[in-house]
ChimeraX commands (.cxc) that place a marker at each C-alpha (Angstrom):
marker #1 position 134.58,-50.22,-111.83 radius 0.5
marker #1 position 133.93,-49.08,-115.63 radius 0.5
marker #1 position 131.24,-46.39,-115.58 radius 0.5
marker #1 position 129.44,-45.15,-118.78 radius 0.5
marker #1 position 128.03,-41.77,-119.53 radius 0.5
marker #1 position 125.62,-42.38,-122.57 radius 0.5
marker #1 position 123.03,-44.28,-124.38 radius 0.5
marker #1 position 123.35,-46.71,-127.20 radius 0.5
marker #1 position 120.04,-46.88,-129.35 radius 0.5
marker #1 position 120.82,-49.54,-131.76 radius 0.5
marker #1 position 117.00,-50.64,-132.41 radius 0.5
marker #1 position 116.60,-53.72,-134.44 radius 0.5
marker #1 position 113.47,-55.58,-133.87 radius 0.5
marker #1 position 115.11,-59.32,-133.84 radius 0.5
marker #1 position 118.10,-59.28,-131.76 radius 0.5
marker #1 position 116.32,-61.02,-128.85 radius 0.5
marker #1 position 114.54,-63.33,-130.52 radius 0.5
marker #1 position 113.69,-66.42,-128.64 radius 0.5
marker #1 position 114.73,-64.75,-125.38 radius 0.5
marker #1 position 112.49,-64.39,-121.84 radius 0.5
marker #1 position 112.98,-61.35,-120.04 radius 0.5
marker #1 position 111.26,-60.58,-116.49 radius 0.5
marker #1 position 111.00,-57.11,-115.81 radius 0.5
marker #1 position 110.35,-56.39,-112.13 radius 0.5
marker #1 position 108.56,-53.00,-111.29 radius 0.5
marker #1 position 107.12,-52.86,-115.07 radius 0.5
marker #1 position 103.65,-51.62,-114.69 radius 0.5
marker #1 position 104.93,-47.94,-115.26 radius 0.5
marker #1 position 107.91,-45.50,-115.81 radius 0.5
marker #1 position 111.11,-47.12,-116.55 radius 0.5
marker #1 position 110.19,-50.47,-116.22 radius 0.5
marker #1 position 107.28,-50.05,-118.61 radius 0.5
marker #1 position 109.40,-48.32,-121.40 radius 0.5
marker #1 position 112.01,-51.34,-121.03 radius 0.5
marker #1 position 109.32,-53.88,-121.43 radius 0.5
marker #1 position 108.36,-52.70,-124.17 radius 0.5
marker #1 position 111.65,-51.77,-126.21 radius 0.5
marker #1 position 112.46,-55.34,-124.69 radius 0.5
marker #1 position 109.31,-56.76,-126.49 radius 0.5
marker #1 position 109.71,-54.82,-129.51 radius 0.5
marker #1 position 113.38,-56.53,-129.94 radius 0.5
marker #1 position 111.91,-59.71,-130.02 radius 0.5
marker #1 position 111.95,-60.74,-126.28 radius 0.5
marker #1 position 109.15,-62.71,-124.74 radius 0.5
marker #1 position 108.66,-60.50,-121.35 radius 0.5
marker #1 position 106.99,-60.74,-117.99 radius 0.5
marker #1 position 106.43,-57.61,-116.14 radius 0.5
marker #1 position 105.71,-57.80,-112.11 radius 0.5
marker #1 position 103.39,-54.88,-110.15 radius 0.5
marker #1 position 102.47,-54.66,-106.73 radius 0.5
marker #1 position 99.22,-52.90,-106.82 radius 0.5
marker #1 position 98.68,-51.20,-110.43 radius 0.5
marker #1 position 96.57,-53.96,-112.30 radius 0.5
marker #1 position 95.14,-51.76,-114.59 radius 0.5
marker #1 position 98.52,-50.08,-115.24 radius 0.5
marker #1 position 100.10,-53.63,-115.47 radius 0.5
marker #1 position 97.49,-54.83,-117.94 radius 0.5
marker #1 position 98.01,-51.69,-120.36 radius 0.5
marker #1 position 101.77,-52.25,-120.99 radius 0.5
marker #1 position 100.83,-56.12,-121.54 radius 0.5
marker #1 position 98.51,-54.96,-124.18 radius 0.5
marker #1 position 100.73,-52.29,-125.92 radius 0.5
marker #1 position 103.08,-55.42,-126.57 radius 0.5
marker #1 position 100.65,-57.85,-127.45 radius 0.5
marker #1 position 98.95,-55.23,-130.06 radius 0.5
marker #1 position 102.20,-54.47,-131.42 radius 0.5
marker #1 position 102.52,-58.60,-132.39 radius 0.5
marker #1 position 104.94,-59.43,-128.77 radius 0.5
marker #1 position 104.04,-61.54,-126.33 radius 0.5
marker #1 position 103.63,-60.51,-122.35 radius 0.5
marker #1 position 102.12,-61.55,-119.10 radius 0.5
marker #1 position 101.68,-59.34,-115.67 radius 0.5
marker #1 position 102.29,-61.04,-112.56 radius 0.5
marker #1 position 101.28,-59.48,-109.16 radius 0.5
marker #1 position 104.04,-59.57,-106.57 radius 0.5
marker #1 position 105.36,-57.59,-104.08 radius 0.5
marker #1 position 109.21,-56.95,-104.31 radius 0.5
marker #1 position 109.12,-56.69,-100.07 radius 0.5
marker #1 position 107.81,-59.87,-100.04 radius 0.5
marker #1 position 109.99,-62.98,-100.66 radius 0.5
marker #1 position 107.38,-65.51,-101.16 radius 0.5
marker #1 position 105.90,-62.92,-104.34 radius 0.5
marker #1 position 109.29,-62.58,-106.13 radius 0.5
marker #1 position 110.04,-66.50,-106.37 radius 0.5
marker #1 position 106.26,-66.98,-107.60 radius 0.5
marker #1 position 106.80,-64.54,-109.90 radius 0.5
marker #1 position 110.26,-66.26,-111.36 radius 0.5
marker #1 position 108.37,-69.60,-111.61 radius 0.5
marker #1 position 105.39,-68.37,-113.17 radius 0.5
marker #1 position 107.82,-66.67,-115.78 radius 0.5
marker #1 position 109.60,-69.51,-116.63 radius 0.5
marker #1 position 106.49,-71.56,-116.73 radius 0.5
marker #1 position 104.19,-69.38,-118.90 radius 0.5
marker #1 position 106.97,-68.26,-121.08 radius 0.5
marker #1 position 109.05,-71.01,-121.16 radius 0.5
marker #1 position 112.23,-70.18,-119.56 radius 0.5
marker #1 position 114.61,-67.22,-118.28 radius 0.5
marker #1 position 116.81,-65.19,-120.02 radius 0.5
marker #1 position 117.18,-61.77,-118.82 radius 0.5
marker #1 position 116.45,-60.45,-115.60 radius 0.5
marker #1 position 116.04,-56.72,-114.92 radius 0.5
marker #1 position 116.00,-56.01,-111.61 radius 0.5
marker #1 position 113.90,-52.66,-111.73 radius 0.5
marker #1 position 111.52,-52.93,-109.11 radius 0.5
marker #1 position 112.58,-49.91,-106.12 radius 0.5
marker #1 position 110.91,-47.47,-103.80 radius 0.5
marker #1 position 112.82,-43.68,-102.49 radius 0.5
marker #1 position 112.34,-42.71,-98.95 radius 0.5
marker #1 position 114.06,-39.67,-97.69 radius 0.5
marker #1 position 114.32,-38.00,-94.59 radius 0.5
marker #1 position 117.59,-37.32,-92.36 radius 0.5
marker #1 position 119.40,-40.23,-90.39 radius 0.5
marker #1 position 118.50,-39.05,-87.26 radius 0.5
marker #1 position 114.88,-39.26,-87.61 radius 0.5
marker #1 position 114.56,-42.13,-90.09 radius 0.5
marker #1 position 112.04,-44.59,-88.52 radius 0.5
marker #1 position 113.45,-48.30,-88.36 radius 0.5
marker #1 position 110.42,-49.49,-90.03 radius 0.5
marker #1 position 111.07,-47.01,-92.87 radius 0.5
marker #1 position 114.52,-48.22,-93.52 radius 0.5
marker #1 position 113.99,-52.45,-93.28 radius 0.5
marker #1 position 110.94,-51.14,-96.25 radius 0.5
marker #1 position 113.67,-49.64,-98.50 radius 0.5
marker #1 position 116.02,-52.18,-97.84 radius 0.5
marker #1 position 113.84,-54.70,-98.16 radius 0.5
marker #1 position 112.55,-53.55,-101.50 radius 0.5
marker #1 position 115.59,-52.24,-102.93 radius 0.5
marker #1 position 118.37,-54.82,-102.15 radius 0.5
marker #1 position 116.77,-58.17,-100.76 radius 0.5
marker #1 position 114.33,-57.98,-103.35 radius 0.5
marker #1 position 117.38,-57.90,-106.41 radius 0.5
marker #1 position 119.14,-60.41,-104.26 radius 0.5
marker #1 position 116.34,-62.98,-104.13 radius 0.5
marker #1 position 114.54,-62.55,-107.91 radius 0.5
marker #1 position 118.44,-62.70,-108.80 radius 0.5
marker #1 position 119.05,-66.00,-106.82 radius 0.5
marker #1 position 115.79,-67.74,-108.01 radius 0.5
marker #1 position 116.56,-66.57,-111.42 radius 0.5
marker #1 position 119.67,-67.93,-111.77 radius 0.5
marker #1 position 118.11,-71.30,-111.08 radius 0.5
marker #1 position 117.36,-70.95,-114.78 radius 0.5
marker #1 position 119.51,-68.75,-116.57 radius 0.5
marker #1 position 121.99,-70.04,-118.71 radius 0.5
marker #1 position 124.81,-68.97,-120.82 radius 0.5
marker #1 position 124.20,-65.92,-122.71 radius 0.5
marker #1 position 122.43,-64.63,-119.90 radius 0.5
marker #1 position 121.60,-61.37,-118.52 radius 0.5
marker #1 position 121.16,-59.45,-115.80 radius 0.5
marker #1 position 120.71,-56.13,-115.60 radius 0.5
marker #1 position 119.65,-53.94,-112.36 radius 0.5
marker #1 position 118.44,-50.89,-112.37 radius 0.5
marker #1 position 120.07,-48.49,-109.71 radius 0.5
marker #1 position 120.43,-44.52,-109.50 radius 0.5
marker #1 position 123.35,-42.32,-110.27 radius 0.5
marker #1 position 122.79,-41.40,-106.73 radius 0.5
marker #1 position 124.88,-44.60,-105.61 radius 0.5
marker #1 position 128.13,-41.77,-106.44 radius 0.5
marker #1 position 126.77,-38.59,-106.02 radius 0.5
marker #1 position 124.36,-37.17,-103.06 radius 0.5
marker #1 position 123.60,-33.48,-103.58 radius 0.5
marker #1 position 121.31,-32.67,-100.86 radius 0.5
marker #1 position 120.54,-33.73,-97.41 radius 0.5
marker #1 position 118.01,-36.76,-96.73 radius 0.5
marker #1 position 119.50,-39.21,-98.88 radius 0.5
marker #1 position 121.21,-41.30,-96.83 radius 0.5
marker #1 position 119.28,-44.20,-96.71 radius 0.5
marker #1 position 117.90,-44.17,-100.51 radius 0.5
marker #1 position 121.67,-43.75,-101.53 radius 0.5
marker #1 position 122.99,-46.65,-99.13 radius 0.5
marker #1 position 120.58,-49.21,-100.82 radius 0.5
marker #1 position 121.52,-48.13,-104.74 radius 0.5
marker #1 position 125.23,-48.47,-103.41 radius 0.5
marker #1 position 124.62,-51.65,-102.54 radius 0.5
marker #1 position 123.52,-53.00,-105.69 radius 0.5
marker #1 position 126.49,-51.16,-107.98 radius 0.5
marker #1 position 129.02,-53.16,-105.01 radius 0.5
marker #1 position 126.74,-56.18,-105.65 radius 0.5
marker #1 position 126.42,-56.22,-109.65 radius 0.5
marker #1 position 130.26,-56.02,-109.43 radius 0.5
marker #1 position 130.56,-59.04,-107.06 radius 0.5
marker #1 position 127.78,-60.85,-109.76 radius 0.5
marker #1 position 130.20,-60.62,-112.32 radius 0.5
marker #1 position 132.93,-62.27,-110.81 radius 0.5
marker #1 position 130.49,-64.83,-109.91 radius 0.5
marker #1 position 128.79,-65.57,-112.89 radius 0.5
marker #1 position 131.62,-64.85,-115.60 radius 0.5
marker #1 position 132.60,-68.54,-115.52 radius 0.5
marker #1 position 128.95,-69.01,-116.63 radius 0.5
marker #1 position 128.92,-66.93,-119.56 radius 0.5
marker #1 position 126.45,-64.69,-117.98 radius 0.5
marker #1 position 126.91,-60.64,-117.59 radius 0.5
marker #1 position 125.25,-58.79,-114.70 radius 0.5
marker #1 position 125.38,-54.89,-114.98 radius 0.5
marker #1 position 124.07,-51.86,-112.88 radius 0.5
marker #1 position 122.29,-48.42,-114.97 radius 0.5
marker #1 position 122.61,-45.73,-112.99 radius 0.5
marker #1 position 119.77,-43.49,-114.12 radius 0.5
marker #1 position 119.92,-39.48,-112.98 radius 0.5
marker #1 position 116.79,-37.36,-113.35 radius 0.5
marker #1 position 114.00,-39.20,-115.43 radius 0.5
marker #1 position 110.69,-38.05,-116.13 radius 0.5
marker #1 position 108.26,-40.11,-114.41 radius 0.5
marker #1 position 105.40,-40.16,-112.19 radius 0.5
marker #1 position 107.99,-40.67,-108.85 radius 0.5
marker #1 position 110.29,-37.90,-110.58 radius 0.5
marker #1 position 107.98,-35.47,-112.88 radius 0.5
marker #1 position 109.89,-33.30,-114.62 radius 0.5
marker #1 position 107.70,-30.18,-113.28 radius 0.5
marker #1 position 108.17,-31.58,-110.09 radius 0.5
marker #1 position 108.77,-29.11,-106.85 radius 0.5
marker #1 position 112.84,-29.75,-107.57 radius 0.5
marker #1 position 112.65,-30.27,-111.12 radius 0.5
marker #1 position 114.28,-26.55,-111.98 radius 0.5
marker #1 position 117.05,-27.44,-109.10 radius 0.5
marker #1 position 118.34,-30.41,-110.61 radius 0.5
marker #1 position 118.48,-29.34,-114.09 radius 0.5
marker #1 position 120.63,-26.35,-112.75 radius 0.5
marker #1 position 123.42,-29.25,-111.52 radius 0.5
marker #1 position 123.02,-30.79,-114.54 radius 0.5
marker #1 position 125.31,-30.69,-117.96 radius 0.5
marker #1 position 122.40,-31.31,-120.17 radius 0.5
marker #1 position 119.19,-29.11,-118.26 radius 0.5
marker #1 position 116.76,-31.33,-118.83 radius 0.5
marker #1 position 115.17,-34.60,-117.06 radius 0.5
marker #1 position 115.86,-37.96,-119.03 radius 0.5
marker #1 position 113.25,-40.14,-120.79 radius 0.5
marker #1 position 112.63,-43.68,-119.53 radius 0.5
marker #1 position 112.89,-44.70,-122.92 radius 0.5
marker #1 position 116.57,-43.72,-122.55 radius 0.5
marker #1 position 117.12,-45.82,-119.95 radius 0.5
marker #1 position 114.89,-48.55,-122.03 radius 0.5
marker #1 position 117.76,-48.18,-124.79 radius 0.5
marker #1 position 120.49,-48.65,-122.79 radius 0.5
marker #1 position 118.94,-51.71,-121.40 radius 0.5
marker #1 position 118.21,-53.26,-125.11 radius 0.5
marker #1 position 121.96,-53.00,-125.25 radius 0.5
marker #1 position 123.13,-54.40,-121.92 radius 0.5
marker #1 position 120.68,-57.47,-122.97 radius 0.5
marker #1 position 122.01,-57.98,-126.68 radius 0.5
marker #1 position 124.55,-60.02,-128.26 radius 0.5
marker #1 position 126.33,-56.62,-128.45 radius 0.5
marker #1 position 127.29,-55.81,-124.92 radius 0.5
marker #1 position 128.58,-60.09,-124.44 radius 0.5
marker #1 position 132.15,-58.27,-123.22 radius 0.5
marker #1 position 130.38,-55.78,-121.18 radius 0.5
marker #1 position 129.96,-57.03,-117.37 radius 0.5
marker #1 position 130.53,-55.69,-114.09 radius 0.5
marker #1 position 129.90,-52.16,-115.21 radius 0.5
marker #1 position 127.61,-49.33,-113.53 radius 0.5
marker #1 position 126.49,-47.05,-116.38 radius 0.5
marker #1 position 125.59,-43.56,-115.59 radius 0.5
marker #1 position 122.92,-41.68,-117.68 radius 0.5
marker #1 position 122.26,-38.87,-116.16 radius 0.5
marker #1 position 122.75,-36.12,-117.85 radius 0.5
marker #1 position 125.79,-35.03,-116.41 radius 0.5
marker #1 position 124.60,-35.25,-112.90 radius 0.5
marker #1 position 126.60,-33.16,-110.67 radius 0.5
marker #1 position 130.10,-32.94,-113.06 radius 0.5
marker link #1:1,2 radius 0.2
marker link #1:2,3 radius 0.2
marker link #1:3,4 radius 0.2
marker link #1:4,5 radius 0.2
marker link #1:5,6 radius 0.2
marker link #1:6,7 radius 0.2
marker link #1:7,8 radius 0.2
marker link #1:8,9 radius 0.2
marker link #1:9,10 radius 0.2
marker link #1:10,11 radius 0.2
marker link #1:11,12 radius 0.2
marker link #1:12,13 radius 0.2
marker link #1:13,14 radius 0.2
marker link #1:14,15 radius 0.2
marker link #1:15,16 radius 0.2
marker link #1:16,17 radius 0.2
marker link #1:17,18 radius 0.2
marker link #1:18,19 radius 0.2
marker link #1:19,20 radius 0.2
marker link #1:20,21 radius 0.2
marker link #1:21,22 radius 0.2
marker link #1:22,23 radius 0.2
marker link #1:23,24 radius 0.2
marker link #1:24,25 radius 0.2
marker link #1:25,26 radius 0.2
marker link #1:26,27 radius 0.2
marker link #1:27,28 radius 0.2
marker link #1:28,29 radius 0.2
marker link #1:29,30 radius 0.2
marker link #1:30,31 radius 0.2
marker link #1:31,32 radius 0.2
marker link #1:32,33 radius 0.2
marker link #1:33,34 radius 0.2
marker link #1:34,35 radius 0.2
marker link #1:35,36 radius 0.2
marker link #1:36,37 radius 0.2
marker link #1:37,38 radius 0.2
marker link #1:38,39 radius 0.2
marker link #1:39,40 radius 0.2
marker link #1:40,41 radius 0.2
marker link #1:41,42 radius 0.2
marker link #1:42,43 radius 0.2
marker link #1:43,44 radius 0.2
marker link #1:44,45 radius 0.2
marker link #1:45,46 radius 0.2
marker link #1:46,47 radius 0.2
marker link #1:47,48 radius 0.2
marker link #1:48,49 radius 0.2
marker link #1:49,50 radius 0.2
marker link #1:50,51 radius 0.2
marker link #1:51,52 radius 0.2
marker link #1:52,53 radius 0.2
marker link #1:53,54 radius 0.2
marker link #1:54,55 radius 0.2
marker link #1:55,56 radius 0.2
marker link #1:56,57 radius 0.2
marker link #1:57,58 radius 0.2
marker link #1:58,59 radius 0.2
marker link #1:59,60 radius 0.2
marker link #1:60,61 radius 0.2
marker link #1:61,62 radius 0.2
marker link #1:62,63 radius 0.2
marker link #1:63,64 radius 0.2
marker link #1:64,65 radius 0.2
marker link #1:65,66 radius 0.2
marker link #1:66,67 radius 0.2
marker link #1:67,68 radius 0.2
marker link #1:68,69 radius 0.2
marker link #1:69,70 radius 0.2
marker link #1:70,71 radius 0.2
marker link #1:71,72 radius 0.2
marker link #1:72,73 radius 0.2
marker link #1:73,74 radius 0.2
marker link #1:74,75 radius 0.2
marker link #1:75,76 radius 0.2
marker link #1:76,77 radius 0.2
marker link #1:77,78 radius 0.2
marker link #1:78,79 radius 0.2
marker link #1:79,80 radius 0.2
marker link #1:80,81 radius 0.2
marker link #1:81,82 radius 0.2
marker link #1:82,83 radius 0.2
marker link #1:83,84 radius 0.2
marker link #1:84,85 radius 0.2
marker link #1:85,86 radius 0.2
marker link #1:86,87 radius 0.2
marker link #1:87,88 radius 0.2
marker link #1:88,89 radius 0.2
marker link #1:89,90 radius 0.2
marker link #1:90,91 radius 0.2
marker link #1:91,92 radius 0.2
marker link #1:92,93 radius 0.2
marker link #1:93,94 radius 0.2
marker link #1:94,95 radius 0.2
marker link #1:95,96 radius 0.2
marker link #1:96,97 radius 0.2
marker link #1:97,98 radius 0.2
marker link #1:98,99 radius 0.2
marker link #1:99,100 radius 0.2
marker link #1:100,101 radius 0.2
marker link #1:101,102 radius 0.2
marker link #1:102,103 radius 0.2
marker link #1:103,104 radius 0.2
marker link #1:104,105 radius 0.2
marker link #1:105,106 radius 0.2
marker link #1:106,107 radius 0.2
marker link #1:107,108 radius 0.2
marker link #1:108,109 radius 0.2
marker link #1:109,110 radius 0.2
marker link #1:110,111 radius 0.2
marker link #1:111,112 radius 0.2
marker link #1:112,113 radius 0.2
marker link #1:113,114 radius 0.2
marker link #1:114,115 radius 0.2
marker link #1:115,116 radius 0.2
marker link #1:116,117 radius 0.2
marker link #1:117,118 radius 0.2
marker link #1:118,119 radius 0.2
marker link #1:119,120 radius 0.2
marker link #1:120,121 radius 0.2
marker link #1:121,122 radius 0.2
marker link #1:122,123 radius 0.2
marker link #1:123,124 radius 0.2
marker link #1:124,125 radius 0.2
marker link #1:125,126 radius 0.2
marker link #1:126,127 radius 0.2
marker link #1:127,128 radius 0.2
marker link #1:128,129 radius 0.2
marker link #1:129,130 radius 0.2
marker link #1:130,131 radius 0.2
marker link #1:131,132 radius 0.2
marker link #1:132,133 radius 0.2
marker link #1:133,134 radius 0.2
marker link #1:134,135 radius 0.2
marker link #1:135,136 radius 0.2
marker link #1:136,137 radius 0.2
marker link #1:137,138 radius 0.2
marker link #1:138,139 radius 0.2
marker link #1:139,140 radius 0.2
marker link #1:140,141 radius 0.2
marker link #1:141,142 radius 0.2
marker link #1:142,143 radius 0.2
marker link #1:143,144 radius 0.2
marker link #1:144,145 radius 0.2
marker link #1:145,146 radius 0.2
marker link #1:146,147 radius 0.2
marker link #1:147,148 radius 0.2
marker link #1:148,149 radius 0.2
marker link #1:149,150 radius 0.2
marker link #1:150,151 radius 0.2
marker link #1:151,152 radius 0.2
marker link #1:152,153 radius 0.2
marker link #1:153,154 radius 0.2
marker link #1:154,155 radius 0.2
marker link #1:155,156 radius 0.2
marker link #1:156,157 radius 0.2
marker link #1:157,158 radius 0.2
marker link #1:158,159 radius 0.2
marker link #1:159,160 radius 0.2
marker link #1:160,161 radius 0.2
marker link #1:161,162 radius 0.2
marker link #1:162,163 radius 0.2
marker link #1:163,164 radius 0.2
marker link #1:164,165 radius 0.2
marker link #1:165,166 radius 0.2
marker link #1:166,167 radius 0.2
marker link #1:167,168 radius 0.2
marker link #1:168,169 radius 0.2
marker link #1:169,170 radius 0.2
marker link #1:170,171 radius 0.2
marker link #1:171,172 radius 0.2
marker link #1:172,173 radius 0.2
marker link #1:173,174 radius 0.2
marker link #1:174,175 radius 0.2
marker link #1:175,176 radius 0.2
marker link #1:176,177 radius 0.2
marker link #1:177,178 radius 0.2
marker link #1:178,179 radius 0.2
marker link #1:179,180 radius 0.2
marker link #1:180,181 radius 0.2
marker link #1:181,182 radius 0.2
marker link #1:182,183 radius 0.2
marker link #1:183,184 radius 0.2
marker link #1:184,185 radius 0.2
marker link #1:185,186 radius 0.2
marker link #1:186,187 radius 0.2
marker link #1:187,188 radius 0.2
marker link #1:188,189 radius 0.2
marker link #1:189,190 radius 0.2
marker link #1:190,191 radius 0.2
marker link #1:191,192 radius 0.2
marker link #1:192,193 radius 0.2
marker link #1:193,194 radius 0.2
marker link #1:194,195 radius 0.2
marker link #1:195,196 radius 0.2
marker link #1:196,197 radius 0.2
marker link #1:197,198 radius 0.2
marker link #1:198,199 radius 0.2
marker link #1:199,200 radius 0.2
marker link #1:200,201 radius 0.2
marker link #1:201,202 radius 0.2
marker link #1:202,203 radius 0.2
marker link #1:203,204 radius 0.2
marker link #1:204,205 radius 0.2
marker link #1:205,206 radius 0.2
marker link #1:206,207 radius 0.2
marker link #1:207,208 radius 0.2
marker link #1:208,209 radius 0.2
marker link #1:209,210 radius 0.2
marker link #1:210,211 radius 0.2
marker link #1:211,212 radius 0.2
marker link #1:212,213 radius 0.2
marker link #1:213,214 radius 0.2
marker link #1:214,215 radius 0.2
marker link #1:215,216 radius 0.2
marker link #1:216,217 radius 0.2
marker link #1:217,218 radius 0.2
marker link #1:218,219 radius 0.2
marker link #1:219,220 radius 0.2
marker link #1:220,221 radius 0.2
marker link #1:221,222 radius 0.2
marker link #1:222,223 radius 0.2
marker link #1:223,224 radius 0.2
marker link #1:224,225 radius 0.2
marker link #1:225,226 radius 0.2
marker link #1:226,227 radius 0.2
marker link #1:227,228 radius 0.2
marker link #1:228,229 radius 0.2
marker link #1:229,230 radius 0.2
marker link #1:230,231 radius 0.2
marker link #1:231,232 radius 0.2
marker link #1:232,233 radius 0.2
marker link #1:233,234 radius 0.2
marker link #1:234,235 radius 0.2
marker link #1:235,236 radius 0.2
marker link #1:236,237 radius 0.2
marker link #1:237,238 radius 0.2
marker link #1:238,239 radius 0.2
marker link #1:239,240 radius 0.2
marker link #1:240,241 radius 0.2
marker link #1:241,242 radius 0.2
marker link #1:242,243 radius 0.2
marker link #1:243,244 radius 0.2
marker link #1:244,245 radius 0.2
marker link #1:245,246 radius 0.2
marker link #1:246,247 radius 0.2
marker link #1:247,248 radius 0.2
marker link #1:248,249 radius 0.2
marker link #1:249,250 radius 0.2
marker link #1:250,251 radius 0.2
marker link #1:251,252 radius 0.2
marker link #1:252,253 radius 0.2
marker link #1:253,254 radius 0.2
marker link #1:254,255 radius 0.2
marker link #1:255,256 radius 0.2
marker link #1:256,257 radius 0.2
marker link #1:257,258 radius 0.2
view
């Protein structure tokens, strides 16, 4: 496995050009800011939400005022039924299927021994079915030159405190997944790759959160990360630029536990 410690910010506002990206999880955080930077590189996107319309509708209309084009679709990335929808309603409004990031995820934490079955099929369900299936139907379209890009968490290598178990065992998954991808899809032409985002500021994660000061302190750079970093990083991954780059879990995080 290659793994990656930085962030390439190469913004030019035509390299995807003519190119479809579905962004799952994109009504807010990280998935908004790669949306947008998506958009604002010339990508056609669709973002998916579960429950934030309004949220949804906002990013939609920061790309359209800014001269992209976007669409919201509501689906649920527990629910299998919601994810193919939303692949065929991308491809149908937009006009195809390009990139697929995979950044759609929930956290749950709480110790193995009292982790309620219900709990874990929810994260699981969420967090690795739901990249296996929008990944499946989306490959139903994807063609050479394609993309896909999931997001996972740095936490996949490192677990610093108790009650991450669960959350961990699900972004392990997809880094041993995107890896498997690759060897899949390389005959294709098309690259599948895993970010590994550490602390970002977000409304999950603030960065005055109750274990904000903690995690700086393990950190080699003390501060949270900006989802527009992780939005750069996934320009990259999706250009022209990263066409040798597959298979690889890229860590920004700061320095995360060194």
């Amino acid at each position: 496995m290659t793994t990656q410690n930085q962030t390439i910010n190469t913004n030019t506002s035509t390299r995807l050009n003519g190119k479809v990206a579905l962004v799952t999880g994109g009504s807010r955080g990280i998935g908004a800011a790669i949306a947008k930077r998506l958009a604002s590189d010339g990508a056609a996107v669709a973002i998916t939400y579960a429950s934030s319309a309004d949220a949804a509708q906002q990013v939609v209309n920061d790309i359209r005022q800014h001269g992209g084009k976007a669409i919201a679709i509501q689906a649920d990335s527990a629910n299998v039924s919601d994810i193919k929808n939303s692949v065929a309603a991308t491809v149908a409004e937009l006009g195809g299927l390009d990139i697929l990031v995979n950044n759609a995820g929930t956290l749950g934490l709480g110790s193995v021994e009292d982790f309620a079955e219900e709990e874990f099929d929810r994260i699981l369900a969420i967090n690795v079915k739901g990249v296996f299936i929008a990944t499946q139907e989306a490959l139903k379209h994807i063609k050479t030159g394609g993309r896909i890009i999931n997001i996972g968490s740095i936490n996949a290598d490192i677990v610093p405190f108790p009650g991450m178990a669960v959350y961990s065992l699900s972004k392990g998954a997809i880094a041993t997944f995107t890896r498997g991808l690759a060897r899949d899809l390389g005959p294709r032409g098309i690259t599948a790759n895993n970010i590994q985002p550490g602390p970002v500021d977000t409304d999950m994660n603030p960065a005055s959160g109750d274990f904000a000061d903690t995690l700086r302190g393990i950190m080699a750079l003390p501060r949270y990360g900006k989802a527009e970093e992780i939005a750069n990083l996934t320009a990259f991954l999706a250009s022209d630029e990263a066409a040798y780059v597959t298979g690889a879990s890229w860590n920004i995080d700061g320095g995360f536990g060194l």
